[in-house]
N, C-alpha and C positions, 0 to 999 in steps of 0.2 A: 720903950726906947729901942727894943731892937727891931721891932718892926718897921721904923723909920729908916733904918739904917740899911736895910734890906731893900729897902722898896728904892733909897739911895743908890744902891750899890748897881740895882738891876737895871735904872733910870742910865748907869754912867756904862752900863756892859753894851747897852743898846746905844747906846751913841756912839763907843770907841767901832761897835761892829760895823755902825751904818758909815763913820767917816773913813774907816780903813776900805769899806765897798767903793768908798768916794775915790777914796786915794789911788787900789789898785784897778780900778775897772779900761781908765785910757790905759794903762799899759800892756791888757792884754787886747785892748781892740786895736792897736797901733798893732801885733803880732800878727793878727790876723788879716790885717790889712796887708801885710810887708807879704805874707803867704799868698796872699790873692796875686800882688803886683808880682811875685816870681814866676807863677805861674802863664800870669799875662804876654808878661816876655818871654819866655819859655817855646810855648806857642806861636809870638810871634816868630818866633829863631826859628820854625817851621815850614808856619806858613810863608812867611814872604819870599822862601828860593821857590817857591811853589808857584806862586804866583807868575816869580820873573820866568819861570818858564812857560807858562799856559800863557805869557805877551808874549815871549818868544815863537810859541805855534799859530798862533791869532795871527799873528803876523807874518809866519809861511805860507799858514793858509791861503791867507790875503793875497799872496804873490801868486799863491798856485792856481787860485781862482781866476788872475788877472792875465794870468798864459793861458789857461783853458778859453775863456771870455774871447783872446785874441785868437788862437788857432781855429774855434768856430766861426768865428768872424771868415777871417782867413780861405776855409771852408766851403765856407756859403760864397762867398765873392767868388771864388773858382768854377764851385757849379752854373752860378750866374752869369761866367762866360767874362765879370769885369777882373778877374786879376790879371798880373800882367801878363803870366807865361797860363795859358791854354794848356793841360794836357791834352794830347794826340790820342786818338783811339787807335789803340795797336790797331794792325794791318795784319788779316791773315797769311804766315805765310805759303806763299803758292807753292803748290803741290810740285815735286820733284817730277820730272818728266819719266816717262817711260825707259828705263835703260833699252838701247837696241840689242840686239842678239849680237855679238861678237864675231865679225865674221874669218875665216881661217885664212889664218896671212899666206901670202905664195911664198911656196918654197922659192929657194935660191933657182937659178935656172928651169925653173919647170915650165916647160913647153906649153903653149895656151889649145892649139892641138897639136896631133899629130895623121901621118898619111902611109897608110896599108904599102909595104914597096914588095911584095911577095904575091903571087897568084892568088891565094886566099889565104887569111887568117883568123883563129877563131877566137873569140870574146869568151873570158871563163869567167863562173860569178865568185871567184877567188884568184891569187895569185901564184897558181899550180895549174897543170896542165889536167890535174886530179878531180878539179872540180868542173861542174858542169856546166857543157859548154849552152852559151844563152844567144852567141848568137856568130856566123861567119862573111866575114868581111871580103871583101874583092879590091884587085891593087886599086891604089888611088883612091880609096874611099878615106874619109877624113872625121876623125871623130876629137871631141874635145875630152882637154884633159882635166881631170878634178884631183890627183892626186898619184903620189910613188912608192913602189914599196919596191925593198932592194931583199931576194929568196937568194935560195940556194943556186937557184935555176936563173938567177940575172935580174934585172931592172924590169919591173912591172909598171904600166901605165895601170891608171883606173881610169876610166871613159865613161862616159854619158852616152845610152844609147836614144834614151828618150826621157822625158820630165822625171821617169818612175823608176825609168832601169838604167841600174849600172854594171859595169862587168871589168876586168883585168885581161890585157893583151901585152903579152913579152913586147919589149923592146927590138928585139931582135927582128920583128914583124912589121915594124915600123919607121917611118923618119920624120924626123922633126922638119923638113923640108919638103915641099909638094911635090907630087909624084908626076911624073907622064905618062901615063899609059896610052893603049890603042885600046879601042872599048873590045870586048872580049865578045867571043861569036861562039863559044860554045860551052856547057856545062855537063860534066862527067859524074855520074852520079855513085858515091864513093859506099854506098848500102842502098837493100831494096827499098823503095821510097814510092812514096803516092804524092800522084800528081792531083792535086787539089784545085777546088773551082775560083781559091780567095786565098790570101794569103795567112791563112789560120789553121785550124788543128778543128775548128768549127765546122771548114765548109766540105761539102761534099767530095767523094775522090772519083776522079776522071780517070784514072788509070793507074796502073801499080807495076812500075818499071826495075826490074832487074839492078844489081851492083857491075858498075864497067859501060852503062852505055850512056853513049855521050847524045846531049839534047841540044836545041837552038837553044840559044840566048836571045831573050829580048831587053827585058832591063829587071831590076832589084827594086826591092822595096822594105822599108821599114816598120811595124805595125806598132802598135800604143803598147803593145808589149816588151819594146825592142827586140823584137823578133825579127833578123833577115830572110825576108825571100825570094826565091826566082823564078821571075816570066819565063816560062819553056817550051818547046814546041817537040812534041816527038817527032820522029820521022813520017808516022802515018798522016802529020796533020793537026793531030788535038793537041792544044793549049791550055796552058793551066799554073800550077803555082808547086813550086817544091821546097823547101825546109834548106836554108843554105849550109847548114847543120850534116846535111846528105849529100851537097854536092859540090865540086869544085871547078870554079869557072877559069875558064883557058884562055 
C-alpha cells in the first residue's frame, strides 16, 4: 500500500511542477520582451537626431554642389567668349619715359653775355685773380655767360670760352652792354714771349721777343682749347702767333 501512495504522490509533484512551468513561463518571456522594446527605443532616442542631421548635410551638400555646378558653368561660358561681360586682358603698362636732366634755372638778371670794355682782360679758371690765367680778352670781345659768383674781390662772371672750356672774368672788366671799340693796331708784349707758327704751344717758334716791345696787330683767335691768340708782325717783317696771356693790345 505504500508503494501506491508513493508512486501517487510523485505522479501529483510532476504535475504541480509542469503546470507551475505552464503558469510562470509567459511572465518571464513578457520581461524579457519589455527589456528588448526599451532597449529598442532607447536606440532609437539616438539614432534619429543622427539621422536628422546627416539630411540636414545631404542637403548642404546638395546646395554646395549646385553653386559649384553653376560657377563652372559660369567659367567655361567666360573662356568661351559667351558670357556677358569679357574680361579685358590687362594692358602693359607703358614704360615711364626718360626723365630729362634738369636744366639750371637763370638767375634773376644774369646777363646772356657780356663785352670786354677795358684794353685787355684776362679769363682765370677760378674766381680770383690767384688762379690761372686760360685765356686774355681784347675790348669788344663778347663772351657768353653761364653763371655768377659774388668773392671778396666783386662780381665774377663765368664764360664759355669754347664747348670744353670755361674760365671767370671780374665784372669790373666787363659790360653788360656792346662795346665800341676802334680795332687795335698794336700789341705790347707784357713778358719774353715766342712768336709761334700756329696759334698753340705745338707749333714751332719763329722768334723770341723781349718784355715792352710793342708788335703789329693783325687779328685774334680762339683755339679748341679756349686759348686766345695773336696775329703779330715784328718790325723786321716775320709773322706768327703769341699767347694773349703775354701780350696787351692797344
Amino acid at each position: 500500500m505504500n508503494r501506491p501512495k508513493k508512486i501517487i504522490a510523485a505522479t501529483a509533484l510532476t504535475m504541480g511542477i509542469g503546470a507551475g512551468a505552464i503558469i510562470f513561463t509567459p511572465i518571464g518571456s513578457n520581461a524579457a520582451n519589455n527589456v528588448v522594446l526599451a532597449s529598442v527605443d532607447w536606440v532609437n532616442t539616438k539614432i534619429n537626431p543622427l539621422n536628422t542631421r546627416v539630411s540636414a548635410l545631404e542637403s548642404k551638400i546638395s546646395s554646395l554642389e549646385d553653386k559649384l555646378t553653376a560657377q563652372q558653368q559660369q567659367i567655361t561660358s567666360l573662356k568661351a567668349g559667351n558670357g556677358s561681360t569679357t574680361p579685358s586682358t590687362p594692358t602693359t603698362p607703358a614704360s615711364p619715359s626718360t626723365p630729362t636732366t634738369p636744366t639750371t634755372p637763370e638767375k634773376p638778371g644774369l646777363p646772356s653775355e657780356v663785352y670786354v670794355n677795358v684794353s685787355s682782360a684776362k679769363v682765370h679758371s677760378g674766381a680770383s685773380t690767384a688762379y690761372k690765367v686760360l685765356a686774355t680778352m681784347s675790348k669788344g670781345d663778347s663772351l657768353t655767360v653761364i653763371d655768377t659768383f659774388t668773392a671778396a674781390t666783386g662780381l665774377w662772371y663765368r664764360v664759355s670760352l669754347s664747348s670744353t672750356v670755361k674760365g671767370w672774368i671780374n665784372s669790373s672788366n666787363v659790360s653788360t652792354t656792346e662795346v665800341t671799340v676802334t680795332n687795335p693796331t698794336s700789341v705790347v708784349t707784357t713778358g719774353t714771349v715766342n712768336i709761334r707758327k700756329g696759334a698753340s704751344i705745338d707749333y714751332p717758334i719763329v722768334d723770341t721777343i723781349q718784355m715792352g716791345v710793342s708788335l703789329k696787330y693783325i687779328q685774334s683767335f680762339t683755339n679748341t682749347l679756349g686759348q686766345t691768340w695773336y696775329n703779330v708782325e715784328t718790325s723786321s717783317g716775320k709773322r706768327g702767333w703769341i699767347s694773349s696771356s703775354l701780350g696787351e693790345v692797344k
